[in-house]
gemmi code that builds the backbone of each chain (N, CA, C; Angstrom):
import gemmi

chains = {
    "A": [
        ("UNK", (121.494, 53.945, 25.759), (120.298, 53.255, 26.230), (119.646, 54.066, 27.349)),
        ("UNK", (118.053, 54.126, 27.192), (117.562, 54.818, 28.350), (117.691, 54.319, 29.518)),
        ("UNK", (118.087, 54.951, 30.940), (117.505, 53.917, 31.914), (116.635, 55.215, 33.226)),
        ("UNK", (116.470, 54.828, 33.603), (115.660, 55.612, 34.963), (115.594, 55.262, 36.373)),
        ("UNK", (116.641, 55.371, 36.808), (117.160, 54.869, 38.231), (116.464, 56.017, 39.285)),
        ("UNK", (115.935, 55.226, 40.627), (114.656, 55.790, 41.291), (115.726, 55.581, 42.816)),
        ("UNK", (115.959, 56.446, 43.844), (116.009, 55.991, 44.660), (115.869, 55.188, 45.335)),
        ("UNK", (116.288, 54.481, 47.104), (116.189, 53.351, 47.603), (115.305, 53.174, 48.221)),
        ("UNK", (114.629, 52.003, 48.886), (113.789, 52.037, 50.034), (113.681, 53.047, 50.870)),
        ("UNK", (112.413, 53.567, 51.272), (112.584, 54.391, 52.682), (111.495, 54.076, 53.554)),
        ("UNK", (111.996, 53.991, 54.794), (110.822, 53.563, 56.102), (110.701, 54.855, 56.934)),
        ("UNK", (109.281, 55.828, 56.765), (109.451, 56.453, 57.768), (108.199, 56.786, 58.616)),
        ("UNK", (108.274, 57.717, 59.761), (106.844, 57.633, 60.775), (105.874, 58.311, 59.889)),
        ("UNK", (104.921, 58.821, 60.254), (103.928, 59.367, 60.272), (103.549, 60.983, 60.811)),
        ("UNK", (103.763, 61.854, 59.567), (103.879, 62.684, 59.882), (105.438, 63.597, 59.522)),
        ("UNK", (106.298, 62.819, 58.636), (107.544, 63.109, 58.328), (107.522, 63.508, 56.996)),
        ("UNK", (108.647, 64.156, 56.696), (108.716, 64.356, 55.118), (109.429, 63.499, 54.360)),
        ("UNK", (109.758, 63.389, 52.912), (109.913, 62.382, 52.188), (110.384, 63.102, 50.636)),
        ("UNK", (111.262, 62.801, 50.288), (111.584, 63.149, 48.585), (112.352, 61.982, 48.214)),
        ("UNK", (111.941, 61.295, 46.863), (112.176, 60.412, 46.785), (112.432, 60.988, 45.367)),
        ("UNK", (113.599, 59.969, 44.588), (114.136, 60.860, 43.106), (113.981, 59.805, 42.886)),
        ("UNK", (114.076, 59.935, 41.000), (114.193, 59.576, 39.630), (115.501, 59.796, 38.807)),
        ("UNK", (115.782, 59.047, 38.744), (117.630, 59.644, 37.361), (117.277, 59.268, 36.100)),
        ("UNK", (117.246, 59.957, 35.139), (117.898, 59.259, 33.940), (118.619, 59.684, 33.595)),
        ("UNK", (119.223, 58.982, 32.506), (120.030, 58.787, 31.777), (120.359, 58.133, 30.102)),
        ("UNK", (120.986, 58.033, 29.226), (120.864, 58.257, 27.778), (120.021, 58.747, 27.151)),
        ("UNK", (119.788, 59.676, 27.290), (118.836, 60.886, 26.967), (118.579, 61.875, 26.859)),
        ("UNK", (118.017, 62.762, 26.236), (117.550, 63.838, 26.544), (116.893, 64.177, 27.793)),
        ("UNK", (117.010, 64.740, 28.855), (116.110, 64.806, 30.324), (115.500, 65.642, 30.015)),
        ("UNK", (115.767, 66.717, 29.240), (114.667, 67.963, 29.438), (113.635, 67.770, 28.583)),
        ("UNK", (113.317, 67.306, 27.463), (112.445, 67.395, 26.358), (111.383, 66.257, 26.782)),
        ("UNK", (111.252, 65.051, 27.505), (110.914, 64.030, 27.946), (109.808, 64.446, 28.986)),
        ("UNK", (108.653, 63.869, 29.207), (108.038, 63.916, 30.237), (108.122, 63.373, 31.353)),
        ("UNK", (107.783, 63.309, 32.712), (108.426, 61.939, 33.442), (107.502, 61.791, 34.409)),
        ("UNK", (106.560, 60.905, 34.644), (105.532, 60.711, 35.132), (106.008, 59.789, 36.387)),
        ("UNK", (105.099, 59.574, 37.156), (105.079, 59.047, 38.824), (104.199, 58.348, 38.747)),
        ("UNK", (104.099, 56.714, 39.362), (102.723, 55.882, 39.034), (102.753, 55.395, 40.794)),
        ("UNK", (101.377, 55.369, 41.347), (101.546, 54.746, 42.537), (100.959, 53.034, 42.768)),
        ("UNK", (101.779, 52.312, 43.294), (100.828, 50.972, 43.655), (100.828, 50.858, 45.278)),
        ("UNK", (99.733, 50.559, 45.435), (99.535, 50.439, 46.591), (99.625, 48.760, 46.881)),
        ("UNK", (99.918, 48.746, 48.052), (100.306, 46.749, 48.238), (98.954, 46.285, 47.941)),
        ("UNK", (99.618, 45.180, 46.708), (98.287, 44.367, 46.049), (97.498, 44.604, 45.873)),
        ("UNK", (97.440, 46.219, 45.459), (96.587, 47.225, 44.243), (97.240, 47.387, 43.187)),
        ("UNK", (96.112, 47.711, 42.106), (96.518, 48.475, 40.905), (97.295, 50.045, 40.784)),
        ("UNK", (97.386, 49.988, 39.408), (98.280, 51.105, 39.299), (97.923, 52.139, 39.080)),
        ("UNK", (98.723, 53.199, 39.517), (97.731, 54.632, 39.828), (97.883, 55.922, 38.790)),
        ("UNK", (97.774, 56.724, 38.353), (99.151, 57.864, 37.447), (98.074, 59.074, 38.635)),
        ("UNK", (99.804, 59.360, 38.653), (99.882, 60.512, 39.936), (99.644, 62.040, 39.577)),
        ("UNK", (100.715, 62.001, 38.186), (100.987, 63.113, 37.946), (102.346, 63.094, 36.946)),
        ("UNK", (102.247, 64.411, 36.297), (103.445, 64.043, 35.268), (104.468, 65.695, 35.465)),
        ("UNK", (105.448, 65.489, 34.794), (106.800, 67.041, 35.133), (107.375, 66.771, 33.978)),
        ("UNK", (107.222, 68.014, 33.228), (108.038, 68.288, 31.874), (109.808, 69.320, 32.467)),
        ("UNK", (110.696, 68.042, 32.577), (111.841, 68.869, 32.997), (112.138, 70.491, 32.337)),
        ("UNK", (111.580, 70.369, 31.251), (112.385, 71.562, 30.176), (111.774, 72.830, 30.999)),
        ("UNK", (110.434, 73.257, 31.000), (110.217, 74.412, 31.683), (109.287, 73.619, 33.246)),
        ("UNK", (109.520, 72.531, 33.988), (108.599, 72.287, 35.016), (107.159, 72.331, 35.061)),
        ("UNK", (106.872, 72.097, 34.267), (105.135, 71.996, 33.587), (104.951, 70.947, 34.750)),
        ("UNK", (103.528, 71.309, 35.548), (103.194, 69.840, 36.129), (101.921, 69.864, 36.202)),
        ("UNK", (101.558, 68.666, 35.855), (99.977, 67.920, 36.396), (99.908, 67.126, 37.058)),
        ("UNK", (98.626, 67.489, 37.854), (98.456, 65.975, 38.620), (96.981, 65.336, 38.504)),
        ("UNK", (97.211, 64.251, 38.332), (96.138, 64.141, 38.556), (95.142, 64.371, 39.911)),
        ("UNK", (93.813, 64.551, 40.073), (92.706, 65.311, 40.689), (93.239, 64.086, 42.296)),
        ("UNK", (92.770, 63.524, 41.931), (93.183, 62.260, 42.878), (94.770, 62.474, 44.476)),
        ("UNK", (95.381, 62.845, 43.871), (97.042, 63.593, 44.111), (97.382, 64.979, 44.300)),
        ("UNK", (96.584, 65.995, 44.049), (96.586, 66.959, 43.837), (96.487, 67.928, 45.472)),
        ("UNK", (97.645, 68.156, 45.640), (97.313, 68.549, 46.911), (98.180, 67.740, 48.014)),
        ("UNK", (98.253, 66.783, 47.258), (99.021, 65.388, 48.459), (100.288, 65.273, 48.452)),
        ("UNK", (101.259, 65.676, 46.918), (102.702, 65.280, 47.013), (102.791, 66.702, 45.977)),
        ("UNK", (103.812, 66.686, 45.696), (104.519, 67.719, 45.250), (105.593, 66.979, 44.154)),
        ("UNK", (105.270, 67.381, 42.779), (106.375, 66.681, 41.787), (107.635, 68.203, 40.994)),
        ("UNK", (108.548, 67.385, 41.065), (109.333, 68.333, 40.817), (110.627, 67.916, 40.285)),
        ("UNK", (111.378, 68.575, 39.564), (112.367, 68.287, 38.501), (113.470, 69.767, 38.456)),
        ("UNK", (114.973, 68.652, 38.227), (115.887, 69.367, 38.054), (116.985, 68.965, 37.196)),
        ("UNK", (116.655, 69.692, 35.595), (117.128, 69.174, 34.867), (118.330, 69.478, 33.993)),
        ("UNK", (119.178, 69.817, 35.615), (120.562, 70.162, 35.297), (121.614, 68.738, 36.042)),
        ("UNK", (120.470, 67.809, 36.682), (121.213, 66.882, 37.434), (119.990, 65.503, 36.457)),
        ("UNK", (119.177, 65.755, 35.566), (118.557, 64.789, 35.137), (117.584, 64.085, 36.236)),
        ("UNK", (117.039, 64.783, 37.145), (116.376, 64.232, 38.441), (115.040, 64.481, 38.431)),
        ("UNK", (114.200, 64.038, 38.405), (112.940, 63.832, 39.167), (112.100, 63.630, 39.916)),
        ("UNK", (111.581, 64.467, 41.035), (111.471, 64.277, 42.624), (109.952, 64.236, 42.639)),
        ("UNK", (109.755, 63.162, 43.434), (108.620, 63.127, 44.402), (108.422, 63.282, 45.585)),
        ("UNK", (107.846, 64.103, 46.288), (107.717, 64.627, 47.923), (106.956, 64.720, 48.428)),
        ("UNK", (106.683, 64.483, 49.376), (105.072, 64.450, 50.517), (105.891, 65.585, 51.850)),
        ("UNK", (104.907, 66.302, 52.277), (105.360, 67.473, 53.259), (105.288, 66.752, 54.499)),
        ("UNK", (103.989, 65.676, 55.024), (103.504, 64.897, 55.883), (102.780, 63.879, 55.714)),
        ("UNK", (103.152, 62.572, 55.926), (103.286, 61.554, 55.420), (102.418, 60.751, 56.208)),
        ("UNK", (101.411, 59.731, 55.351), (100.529, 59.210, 56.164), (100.990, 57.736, 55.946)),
        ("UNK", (100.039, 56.817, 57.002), (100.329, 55.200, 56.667), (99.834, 54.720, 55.744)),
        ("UNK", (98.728, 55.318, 54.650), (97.830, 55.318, 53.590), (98.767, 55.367, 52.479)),
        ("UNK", (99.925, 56.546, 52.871), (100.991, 56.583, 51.545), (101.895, 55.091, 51.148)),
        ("UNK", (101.892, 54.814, 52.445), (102.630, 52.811, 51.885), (102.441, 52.669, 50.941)),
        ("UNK", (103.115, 52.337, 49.952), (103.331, 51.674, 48.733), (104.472, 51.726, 47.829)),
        ("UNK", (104.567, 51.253, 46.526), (105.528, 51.660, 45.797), (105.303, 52.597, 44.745)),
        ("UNK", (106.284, 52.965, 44.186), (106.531, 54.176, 43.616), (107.441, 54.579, 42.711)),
        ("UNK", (106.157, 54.107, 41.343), (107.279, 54.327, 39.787), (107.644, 55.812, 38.966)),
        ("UNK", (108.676, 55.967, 38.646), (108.467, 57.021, 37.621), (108.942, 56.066, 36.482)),
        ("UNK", (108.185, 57.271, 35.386), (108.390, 56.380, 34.115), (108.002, 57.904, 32.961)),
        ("UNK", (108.903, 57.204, 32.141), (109.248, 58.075, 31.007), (107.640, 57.646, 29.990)),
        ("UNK", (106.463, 58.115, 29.625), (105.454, 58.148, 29.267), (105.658, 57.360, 27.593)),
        ("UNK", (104.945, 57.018, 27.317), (105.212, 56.403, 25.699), (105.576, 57.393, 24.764)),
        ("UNK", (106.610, 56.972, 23.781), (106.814, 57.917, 23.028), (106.980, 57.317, 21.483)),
        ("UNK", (106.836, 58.028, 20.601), (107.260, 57.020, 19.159), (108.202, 57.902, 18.174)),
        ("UNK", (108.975, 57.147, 17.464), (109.875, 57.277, 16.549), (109.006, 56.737, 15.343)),
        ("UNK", (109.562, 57.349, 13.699), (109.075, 56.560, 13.173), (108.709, 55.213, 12.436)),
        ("UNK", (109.166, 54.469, 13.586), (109.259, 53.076, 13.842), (108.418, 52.439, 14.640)),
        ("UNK", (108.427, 53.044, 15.617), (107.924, 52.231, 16.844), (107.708, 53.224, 17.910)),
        ("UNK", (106.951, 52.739, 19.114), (106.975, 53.357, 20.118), (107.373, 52.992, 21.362)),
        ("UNK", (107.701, 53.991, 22.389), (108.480, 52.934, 23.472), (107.956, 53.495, 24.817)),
        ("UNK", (108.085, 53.027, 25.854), (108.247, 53.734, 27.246), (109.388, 53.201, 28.400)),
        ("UNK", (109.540, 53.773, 29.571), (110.636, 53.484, 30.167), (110.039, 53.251, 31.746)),
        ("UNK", (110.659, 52.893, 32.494), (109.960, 52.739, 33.641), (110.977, 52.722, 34.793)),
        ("UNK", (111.120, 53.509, 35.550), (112.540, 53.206, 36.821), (111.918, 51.440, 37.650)),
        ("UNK", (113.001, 51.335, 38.495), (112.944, 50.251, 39.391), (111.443, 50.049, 40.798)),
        ("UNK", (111.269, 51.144, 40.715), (110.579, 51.747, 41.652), (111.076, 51.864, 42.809)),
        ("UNK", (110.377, 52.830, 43.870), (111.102, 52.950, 45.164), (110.018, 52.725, 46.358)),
        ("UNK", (109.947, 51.986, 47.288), (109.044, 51.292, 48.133), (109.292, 52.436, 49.434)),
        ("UNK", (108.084, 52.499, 49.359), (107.870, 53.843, 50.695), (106.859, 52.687, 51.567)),
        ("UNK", (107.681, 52.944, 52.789), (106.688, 52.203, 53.898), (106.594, 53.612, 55.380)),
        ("UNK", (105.338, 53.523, 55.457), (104.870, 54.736, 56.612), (104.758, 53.767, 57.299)),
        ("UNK", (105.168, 53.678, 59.082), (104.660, 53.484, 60.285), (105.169, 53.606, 61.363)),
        ("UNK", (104.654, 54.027, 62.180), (105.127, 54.563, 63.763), (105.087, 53.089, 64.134)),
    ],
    "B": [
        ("UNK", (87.270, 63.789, 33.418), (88.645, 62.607, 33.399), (87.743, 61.285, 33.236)),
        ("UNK", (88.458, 60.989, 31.998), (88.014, 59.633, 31.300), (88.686, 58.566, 32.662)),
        ("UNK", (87.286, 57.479, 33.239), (87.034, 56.577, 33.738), (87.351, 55.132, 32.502)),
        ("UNK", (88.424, 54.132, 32.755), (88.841, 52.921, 32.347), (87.998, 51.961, 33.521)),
        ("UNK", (87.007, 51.270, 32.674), (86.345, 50.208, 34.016), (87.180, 48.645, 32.949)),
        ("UNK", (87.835, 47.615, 33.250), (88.080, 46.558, 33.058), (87.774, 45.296, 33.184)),
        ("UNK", (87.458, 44.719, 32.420), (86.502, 43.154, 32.493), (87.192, 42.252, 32.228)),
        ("UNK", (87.176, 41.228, 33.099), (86.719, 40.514, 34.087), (87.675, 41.202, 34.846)),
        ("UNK", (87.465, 40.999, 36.170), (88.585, 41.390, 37.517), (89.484, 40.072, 37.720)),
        ("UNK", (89.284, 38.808, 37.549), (90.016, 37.891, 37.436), (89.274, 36.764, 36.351)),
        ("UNK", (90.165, 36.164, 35.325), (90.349, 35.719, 34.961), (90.705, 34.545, 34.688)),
        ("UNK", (90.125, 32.488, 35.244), (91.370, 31.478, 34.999), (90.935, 30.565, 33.869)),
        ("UNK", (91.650, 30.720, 33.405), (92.005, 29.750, 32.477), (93.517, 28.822, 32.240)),
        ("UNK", (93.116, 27.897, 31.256), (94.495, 27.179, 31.365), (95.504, 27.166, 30.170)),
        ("UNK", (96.661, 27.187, 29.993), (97.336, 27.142, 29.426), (96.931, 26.686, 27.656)),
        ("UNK", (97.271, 27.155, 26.517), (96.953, 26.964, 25.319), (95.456, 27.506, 25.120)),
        ("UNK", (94.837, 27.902, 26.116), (92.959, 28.525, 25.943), (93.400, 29.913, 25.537)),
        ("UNK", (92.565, 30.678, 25.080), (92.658, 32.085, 23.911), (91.540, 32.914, 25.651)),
        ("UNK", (92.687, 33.911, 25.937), (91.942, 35.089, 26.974), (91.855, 36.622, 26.040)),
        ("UNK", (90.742, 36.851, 26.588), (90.207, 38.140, 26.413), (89.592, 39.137, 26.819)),
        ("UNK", (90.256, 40.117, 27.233), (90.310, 41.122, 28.275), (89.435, 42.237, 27.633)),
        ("UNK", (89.067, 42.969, 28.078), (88.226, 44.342, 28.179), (88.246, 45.440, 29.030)),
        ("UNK", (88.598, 46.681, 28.136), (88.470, 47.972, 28.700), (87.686, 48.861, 28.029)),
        ("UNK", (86.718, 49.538, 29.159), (85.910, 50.513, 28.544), (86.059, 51.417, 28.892)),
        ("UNK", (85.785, 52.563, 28.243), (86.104, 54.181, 28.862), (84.466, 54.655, 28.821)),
        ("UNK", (84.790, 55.897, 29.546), (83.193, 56.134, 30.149), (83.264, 57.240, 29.029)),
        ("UNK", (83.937, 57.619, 28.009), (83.453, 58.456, 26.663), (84.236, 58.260, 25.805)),
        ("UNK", (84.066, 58.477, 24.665), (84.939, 58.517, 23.544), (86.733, 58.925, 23.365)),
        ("UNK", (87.307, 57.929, 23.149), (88.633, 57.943, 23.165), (89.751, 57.923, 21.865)),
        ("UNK", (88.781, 57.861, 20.675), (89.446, 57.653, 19.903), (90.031, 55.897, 19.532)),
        ("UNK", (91.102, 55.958, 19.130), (91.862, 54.697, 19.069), (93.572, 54.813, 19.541)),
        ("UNK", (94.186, 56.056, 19.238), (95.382, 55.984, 19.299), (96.323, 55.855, 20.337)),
        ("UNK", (95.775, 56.250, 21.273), (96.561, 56.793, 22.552), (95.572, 55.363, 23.626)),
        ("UNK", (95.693, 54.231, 23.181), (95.686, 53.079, 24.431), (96.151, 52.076, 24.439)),
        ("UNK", (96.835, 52.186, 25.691), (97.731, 50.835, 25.919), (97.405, 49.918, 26.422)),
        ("UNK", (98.124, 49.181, 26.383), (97.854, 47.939, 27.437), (99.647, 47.354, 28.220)),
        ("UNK", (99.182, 47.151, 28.921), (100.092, 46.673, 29.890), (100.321, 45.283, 30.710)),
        ("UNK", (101.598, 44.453, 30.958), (101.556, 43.220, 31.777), (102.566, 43.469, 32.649)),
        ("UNK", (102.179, 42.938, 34.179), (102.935, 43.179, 35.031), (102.987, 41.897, 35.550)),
        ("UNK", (104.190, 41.441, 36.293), (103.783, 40.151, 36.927), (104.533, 40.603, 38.271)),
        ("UNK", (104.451, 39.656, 39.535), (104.761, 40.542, 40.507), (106.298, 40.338, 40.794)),
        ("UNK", (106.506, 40.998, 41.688), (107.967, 42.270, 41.394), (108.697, 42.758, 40.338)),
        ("UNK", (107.544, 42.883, 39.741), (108.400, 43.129, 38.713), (107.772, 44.799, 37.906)),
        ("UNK", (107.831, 45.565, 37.178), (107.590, 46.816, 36.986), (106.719, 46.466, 36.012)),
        ("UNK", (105.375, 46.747, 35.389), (104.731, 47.216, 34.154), (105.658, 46.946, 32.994)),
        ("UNK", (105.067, 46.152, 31.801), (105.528, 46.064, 30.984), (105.003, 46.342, 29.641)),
        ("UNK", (104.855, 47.212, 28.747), (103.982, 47.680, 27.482), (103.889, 46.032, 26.773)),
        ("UNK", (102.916, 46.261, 26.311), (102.681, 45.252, 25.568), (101.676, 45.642, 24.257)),
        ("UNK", (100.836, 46.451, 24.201), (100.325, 47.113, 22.873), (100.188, 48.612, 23.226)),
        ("UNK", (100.660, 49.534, 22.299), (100.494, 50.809, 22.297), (99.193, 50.952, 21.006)),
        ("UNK", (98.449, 52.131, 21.047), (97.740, 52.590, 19.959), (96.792, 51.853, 19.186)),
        ("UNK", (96.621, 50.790, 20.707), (94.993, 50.100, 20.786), (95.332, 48.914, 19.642)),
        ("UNK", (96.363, 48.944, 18.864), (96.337, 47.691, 17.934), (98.295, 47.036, 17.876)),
        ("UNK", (98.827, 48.314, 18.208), (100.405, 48.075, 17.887), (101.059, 47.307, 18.965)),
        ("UNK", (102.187, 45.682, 18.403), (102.162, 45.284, 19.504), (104.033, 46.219, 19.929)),
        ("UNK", (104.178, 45.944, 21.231), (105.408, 46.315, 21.183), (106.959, 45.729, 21.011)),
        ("UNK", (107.831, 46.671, 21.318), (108.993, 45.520, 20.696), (109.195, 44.345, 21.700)),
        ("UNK", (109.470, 42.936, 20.787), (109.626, 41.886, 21.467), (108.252, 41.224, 22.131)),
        ("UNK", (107.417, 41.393, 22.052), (105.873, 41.389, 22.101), (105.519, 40.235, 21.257)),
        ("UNK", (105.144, 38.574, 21.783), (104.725, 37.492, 21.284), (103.155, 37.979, 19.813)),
        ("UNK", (103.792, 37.341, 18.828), (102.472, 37.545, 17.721), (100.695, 36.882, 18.890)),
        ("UNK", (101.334, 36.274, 19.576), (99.640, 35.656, 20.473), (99.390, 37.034, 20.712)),
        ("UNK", (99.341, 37.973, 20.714), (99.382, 38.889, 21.601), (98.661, 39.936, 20.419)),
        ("UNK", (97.219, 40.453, 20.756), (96.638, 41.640, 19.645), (95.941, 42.121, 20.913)),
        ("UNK", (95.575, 43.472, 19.858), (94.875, 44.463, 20.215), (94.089, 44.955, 19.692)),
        ("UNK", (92.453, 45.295, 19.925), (91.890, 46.049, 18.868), (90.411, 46.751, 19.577)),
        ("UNK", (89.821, 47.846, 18.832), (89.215, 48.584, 19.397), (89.121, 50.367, 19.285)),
        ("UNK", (88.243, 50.924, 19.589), (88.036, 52.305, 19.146), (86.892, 52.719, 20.216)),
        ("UNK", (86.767, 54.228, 20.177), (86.041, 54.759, 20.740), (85.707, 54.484, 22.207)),
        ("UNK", (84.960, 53.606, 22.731), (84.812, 53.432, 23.982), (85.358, 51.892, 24.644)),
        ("UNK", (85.409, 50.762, 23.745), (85.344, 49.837, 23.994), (86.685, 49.004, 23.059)),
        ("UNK", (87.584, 48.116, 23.792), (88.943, 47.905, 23.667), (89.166, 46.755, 23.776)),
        ("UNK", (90.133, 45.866, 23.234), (90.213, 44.329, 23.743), (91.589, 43.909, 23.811)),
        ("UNK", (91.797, 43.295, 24.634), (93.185, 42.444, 24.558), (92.820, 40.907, 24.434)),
        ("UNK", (93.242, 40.219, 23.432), (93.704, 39.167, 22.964), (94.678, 38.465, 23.310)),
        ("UNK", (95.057, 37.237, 23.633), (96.012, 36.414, 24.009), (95.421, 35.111, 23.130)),
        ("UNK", (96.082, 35.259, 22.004), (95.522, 33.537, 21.025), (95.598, 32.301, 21.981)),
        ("UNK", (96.667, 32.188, 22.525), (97.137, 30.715, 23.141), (97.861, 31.222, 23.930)),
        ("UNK", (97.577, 30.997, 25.455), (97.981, 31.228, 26.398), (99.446, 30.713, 26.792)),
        ("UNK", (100.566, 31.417, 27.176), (101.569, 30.422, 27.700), (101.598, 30.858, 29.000)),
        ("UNK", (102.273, 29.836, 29.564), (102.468, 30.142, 31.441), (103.091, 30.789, 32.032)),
        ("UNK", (104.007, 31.917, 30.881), (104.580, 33.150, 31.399), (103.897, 34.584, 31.125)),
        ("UNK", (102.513, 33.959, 29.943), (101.419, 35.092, 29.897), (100.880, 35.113, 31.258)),
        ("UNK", (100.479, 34.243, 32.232), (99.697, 34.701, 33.448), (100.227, 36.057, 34.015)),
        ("UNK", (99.463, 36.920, 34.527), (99.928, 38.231, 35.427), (98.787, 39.652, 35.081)),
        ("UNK", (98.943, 40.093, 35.586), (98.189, 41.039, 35.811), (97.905, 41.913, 34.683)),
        ("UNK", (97.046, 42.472, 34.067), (96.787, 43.285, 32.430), (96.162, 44.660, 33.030)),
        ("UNK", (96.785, 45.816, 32.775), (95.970, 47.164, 32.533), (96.007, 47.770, 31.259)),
        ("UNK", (95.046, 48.443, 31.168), (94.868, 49.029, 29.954), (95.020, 50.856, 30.592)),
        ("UNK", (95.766, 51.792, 29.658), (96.246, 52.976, 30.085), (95.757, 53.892, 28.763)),
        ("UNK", (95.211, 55.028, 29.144), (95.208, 55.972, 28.246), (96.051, 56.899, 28.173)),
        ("UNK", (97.253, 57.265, 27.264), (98.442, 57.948, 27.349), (98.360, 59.111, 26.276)),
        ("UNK", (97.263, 59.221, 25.577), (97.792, 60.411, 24.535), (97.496, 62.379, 25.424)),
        ("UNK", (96.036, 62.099, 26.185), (95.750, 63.590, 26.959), (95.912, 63.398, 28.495)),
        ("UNK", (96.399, 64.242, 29.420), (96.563, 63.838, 30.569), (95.015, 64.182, 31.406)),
        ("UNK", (94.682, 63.399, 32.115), (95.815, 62.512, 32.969), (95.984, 60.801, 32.551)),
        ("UNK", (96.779, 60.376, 32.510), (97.161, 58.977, 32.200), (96.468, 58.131, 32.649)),
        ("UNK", (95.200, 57.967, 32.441), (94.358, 57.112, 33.541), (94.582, 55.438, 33.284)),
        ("UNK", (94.858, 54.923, 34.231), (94.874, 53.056, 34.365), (93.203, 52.616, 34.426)),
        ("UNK", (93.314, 51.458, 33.778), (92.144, 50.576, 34.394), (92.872, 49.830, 35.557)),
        ("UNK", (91.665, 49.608, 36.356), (91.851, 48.797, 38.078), (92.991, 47.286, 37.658)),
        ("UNK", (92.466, 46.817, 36.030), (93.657, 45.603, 36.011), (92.427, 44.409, 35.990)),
        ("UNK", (93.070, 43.141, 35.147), (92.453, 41.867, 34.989), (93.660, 40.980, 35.228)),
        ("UNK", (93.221, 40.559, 35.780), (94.414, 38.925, 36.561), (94.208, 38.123, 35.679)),
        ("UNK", (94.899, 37.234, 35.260), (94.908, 36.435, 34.198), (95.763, 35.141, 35.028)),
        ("UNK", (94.905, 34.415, 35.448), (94.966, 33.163, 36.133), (95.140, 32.181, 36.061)),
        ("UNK", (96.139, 31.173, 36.342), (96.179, 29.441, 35.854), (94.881, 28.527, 36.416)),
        ("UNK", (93.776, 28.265, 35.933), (92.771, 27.595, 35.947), (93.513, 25.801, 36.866)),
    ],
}
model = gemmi.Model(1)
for chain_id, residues in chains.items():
    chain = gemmi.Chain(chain_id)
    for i, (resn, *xyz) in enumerate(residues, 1):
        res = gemmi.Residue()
        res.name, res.seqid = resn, gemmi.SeqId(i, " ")
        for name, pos in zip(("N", "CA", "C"), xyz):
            atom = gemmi.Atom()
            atom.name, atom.element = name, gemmi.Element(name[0])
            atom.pos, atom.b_iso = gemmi.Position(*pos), 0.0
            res.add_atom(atom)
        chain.add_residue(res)
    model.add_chain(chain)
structure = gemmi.Structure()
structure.add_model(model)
structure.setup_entities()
């Protein structure tokens, strides 16, 4: 069974750094895409950017681009999200998720727990 | 980068009434690659139609999808009171994965 376990809460100042991971597991990690979604408190949902573990392919979207840093290591099945310096704007939570995919049956997607980033001095 | 604008921003109606949601893209999208999504809160995004018509697994028959090119619909025949929660519609086949802002789907 797929699952996608995301790191824990983190509270930090303003102006700090931050990497926050993704796990999966029953799966293939490398062949899979693994995308990052942001919500901001009692906003909608955002797509950040996506990381092809197999060769580290990344996009981001225009929006993000410049702001975090996505990155993958897919000898531990991990998927990292990182900010160099961290604003109070970044508050929110923070999904990765395995993008839709189909068999020829059906199609599916996966989604970690998310991990709640709170910025404030 | 294809723009998802979503109609209505909130939504109430009451229980057993038929809701119907809307997403438009600001160009041509095809049909295959759009989803739709229900989230309710704390809780993570949940697929609910892939490929603008397919519902997903475990996905109530109230529950369609249909639409092409620019303009998209979500269907809910008869509302139940664990349908209320939040609806986006996602474009997943070219990146970037763009969301619509989301329609609240409200107990009247």
């Amino acid at each position: 069974e797929v699952h996608l376990v995301q790191s824990g809460a983190e509270v930090k100042k303003p102006g700090e750094s931050l990497k926050i991971s993704c796990k999966g597991s029953g799966y293939n990690f490398s062949i899979y895409w693994i995308g990052w979604v942001r919500q901001m408190p009692g906003k909608g949902l955002e797509w950040m950017g996506i990381i092809y573990p197999g060769d580290s392919e990344t996009r981001y979207s225009p929006s993000f681009q410049g702001q975090v840093t996505i990155s993958a290591d897919k000898s531990i099945n991990t998927a990292y999200l990182q900010w160099g310096s961290l604003k109070a704007s970044d508050t929110a939570l923070y999904y990765c998720v395995r993008p839709i995919d189909c068999t020829s049956s059906s199609c599916h997607d996966y989604w970690g727990q998310g991990t709640l980033v709170t910025v404030s001095s | 980068e294809v723009v998802l604008t979503q109609s209505p921003g909130t939504q109430s109606l009451s229980p057993g009434e038929r809701a119907t949601l809307s997403c438009r893209a600001s160009q041509s999208v095809g049909s295959s690659y759009l989803a739709w999504y229900q989230q309710k809160p704390g809780q993570a995004p949940r697929l609910v139609i892939y490929g603008a018509s397919s519902r997903a697994t475990g996905i109530p028959d109230r529950f369609s999808g249909s639409g092409s090119g620019t303009d998209f619909t979500l269907t809910i025949s008869r509302l139940e009171p664990e349908d209320f929660a939040v609806y986006y519609c996602q474009l997943y086949g070219t990146l970037p994965h763009t969301f619509g802002q989301g329609t609240k789907l409200e107990i009247k």
